[in-house]
N, C-alpha and C positions, 0 to 999 in steps of 0.2 A: 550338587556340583561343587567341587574344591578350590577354594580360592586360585590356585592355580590354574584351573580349569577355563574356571571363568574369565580368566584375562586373558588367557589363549583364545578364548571363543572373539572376544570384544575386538582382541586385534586383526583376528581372522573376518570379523563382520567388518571391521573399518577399512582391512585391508580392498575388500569383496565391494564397497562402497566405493571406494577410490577408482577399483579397477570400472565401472559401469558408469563413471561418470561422465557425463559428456559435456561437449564443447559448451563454452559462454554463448548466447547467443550475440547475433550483431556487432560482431567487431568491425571494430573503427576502419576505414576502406583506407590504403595508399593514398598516402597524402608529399603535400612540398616537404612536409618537413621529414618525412621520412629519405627521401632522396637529400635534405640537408644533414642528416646524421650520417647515411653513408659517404657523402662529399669531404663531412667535418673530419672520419676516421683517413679517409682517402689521402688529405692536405696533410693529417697528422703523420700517416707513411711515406708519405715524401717525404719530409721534414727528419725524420729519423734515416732514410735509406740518406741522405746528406749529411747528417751532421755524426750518427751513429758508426762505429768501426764493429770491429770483431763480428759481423753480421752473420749468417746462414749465406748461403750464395744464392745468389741475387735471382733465379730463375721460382727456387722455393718459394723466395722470398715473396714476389709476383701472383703465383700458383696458390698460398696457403694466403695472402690478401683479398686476391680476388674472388675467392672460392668465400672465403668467411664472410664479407662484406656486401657481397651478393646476396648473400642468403637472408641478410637483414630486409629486404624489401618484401620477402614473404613469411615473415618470423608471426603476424596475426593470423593470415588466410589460412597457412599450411604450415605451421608451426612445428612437427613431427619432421616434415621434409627440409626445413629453412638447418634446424641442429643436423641431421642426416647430412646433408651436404657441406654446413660450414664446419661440424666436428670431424666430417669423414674426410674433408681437404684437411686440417691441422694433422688425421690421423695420417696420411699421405705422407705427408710433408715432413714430419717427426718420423716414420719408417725412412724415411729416404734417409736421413741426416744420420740416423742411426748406422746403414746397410755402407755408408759412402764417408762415414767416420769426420763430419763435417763438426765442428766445435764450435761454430759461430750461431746468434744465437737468433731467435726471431723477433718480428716485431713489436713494442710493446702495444703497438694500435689492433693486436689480438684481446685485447679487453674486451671487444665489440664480444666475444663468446660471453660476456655475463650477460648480455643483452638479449643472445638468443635463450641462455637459461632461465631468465626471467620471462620471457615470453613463453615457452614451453610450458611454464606451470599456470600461467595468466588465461592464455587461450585454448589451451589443448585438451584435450579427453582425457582420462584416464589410464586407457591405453596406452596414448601416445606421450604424457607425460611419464609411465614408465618404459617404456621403447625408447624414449629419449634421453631421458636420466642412464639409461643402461650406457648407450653410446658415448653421455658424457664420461661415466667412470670406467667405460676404455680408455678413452684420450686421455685421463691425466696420467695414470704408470706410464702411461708411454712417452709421453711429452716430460715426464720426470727422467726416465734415462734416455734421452735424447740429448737435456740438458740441465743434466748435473747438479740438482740443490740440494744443500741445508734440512736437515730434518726439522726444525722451525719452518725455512719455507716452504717445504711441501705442503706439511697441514695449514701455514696460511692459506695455500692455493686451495685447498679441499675447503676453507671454510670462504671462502671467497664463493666459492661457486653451493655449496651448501647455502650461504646467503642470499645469492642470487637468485635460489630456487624457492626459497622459505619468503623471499619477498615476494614474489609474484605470487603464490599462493596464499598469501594474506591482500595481496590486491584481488583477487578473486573474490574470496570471501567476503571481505565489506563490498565489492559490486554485487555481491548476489544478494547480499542484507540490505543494501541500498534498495536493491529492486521488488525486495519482497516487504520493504515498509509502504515503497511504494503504493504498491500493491492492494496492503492493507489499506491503505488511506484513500485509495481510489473505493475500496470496496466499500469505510465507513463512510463515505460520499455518498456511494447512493443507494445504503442504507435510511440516511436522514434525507435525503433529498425526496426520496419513496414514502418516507415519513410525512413530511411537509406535504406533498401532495395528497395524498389521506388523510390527514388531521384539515387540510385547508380547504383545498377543490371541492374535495367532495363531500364535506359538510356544506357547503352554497350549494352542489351540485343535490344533494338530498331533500335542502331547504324548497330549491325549484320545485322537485317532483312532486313535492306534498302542496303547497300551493298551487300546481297546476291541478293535479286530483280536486282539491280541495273548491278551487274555483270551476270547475267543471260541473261539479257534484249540485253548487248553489247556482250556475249563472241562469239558471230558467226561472227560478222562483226571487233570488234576490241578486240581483244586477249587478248592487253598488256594491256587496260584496265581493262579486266577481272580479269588479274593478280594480277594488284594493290588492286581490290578488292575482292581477296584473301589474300590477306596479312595484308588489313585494320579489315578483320574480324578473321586473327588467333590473330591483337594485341588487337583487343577490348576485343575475348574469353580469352585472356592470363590476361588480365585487370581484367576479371569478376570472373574469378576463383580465383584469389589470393585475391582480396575483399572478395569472399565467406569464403576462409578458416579462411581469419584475424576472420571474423565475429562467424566464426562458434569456431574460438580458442576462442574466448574470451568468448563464451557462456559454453565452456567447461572447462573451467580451472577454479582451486581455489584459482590459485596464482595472484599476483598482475600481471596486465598485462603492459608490454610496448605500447605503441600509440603510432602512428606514427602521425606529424602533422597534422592537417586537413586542406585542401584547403584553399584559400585564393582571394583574388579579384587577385591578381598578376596571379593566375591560370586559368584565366576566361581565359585570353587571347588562353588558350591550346583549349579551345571550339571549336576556329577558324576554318573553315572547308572550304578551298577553291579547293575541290580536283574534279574530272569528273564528281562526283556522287552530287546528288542531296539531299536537297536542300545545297545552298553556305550558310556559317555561318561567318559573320562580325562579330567582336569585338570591338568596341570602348570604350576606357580607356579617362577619361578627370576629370579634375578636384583636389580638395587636396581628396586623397587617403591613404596616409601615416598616419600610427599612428590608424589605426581602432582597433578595438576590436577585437579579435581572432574568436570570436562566429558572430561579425557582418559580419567580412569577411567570416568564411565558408555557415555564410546562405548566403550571396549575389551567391557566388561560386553555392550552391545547388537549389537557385531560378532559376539560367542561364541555370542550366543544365535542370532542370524539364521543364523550358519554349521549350527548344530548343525539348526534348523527346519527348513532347507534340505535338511541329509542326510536327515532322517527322511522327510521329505516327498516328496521327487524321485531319491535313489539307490535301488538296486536290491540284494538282497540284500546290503546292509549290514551290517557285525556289529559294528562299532566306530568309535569317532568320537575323534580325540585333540585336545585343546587346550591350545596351550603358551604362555605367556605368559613374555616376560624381559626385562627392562629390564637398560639401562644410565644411563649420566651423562647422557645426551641424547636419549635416547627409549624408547621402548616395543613393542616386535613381538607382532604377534598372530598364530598360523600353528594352523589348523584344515583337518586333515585326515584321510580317512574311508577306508576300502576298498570300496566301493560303485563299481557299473559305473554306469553313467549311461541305460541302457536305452534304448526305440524315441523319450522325449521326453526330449532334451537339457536339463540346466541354462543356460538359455539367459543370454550375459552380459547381457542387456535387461532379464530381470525386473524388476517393480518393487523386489523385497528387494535386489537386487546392486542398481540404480541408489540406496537408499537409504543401503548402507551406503558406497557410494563419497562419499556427498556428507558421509556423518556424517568421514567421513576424508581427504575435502579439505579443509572446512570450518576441520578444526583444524591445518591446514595437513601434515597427511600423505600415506601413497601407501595406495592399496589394488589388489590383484592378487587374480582367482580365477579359476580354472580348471579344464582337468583334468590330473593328473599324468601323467608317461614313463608309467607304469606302467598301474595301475587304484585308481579313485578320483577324491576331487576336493580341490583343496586352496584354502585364503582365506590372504592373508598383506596383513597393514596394518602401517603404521610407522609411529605418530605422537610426535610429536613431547614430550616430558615438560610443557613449559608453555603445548602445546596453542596457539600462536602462528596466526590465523589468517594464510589465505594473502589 
């Protein structure tokens, strides 16, 4: 295709865009102050039909006012019809003056027509911004030899209303980019918030099912065991309820909320699980550690955790889970891995926990890897970066 071609195509796509475009949603409903803008042009026509000479006669005068000014109280709702009636009364008005040889001139409180042309481009479709536009560039030749200006003032009045129309369609635009960050922002909400509940709930929620298993399996031969895990599963429930509520507070309130810290690598070491029940959980700390990034630390903390929920949940005769953390001058590795087969349903890399923890370790502009080992087993290795440096 010829360069020429192809710009003919682009304008014919953009023109074809425009036409199919439809209304903004939810405009602003009649309001006081919309009957105060028609009041403010009203007082301004008075003021002129008194102090003004050389006028139009006074009946146009009336007809091509109330006709324009009217039409301002439905220039959001029916924007197509509000220019239809206030450009089709000035077109009126301006034939008449024309046909009746009247050389007096109109009001200057017809400014209210940039109001409608701003509106037309703000709230209207595509259609009707050009069914509208069309209507305006009848009325201005005509209102030009009605009354007689200046080849300067003409094309002022053309960029005048040119203006009028280029402003409300850049007022469109950023409401539409307003609403589409919106948008965005609402959706990376609850993305992380879907995050949080996964990385949090439901590692307690995992913890429970495997000590209730766990104590079920022993309470006929050994009690005290049983007991312990009783007790491991009212602190993990008493853990997941109070996450619940922070979470559910914070989703409810309009006030600023208090946070409480968020996990940290120093907190990994809580992971450690060397109790009767199965599997055992190693923590290994090594390395410079100190001075990380608040966000590097709680993802490393929420990687261990998800890796560890992960084994309990989906490996198969598991007996141990190790987690080693070690830093250097410039990053952070995180490597958890378990001796567990993987059994008839795979750890699949899609889950939603692995698509979670990959994005917590892109985000901070790291790598994450999980899989399964040469051997038997499965291993997570992430490397993020010390000051957490988005990518």
């Amino acid at each position: 295709m010829t360069r020429p071609a192809y710009a003919a195509q682009v304008a014919i796509d953009a023109v074809r865009s425009l036409w199919v475009e439809p209304r903004p949603t939810n405009p602003p409903a009649r309001g006081p102050w919309d009957w105060a803008l028609v009041g403010a042009f009203l007082c301004w026509s008075a003021v002129e039909v008194v102090l003004r000479q050389n006028l139009a006669p006074f009946p146009l005068l009336v007809l091509g006012t109330l006709g324009l000014l009217g039409s301002l109280l439905w220039r959001r709702s029916q924007p197509l019809l509000a220019v239809a009636v206030g450009f089709g009364t000035l077109v009126i008005v301006d034939v008449a003056r024309i046909l009746t040889g009247s050389q007096g001139a109109l009001l200057n409180s017809t400014s209210a027509a940039l109001v409608l042309t701003f509106a037309l481009l703000r709230w209207g479709s595509g259609r009707e911004a050009a069914g509208g536009l069309g209507v305006i560039l009848l009325w201005l030749p005509i209102t030009t030899v009605a009354t007689p200006t200046s080849a300067a003032d003409t094309v002022g009045a053309y960029g005048f209303f040119l203006s009028a129309a280029a402003l409300g369609a850049a007022s469109r635009y950023r409401a539409r980019v307003r609403i589409r960050d919106i948008d965005q922002a609402r959706a990376r909400e609850r993305v992380q918030l879907a995050r949080e509940l996964h990385d949090t709930v439901a590692h307690h929620v995992s913890g429970i099912a495997i000590q209730a298993q766990a104590g079920r399996a022993v309470a006929a031969s050994h009690p005290e065991h049983a007991i312990e895990a009783l007790a491991t599963i009212e602190d993990a429930a008493t853990r997941t309820l109070t996450e619940l509520r922070a979470i559910v507070g914070v989703l409810r309130t309009s006030q600023p909320t208090e946070f409480a810290p968020q996990p940290g690598v120093a907190e990994v070491e809580q992971l450690a699980d060397r109790g009767p029940t199965r599997p055992c959980v190693e923590v290994l700390l090594g390395g410079e550690l100190g001075d990380l990034s608040p966000a590097v630390g709680a993802a490393i903390y929420r990687l261990a955790q998800e890796s560890i929920t992960n084994a309990r949940r989906h490996a198969r005769h598991v007996t141990r889970v190790t987690v080693a953390v070690t830093g250097d001058a410039e990053q952070v590795r995180l490597t958890v891995e378990d001796d567990g087969s993987l059994g008839p349903i795979s750890r699949s890399p899609h889950g939603y926990g692995l698509v979670g923890m990959r994005e917590r370790a892109t985000l901070l502009g790291g790598t994450f890897h999980a899989g399964p080992t040469a051997g038997r087993g499965w291993k997570v290795e992430a490397n993020l970066p010390r000051a957490g440096t988005p990518r």
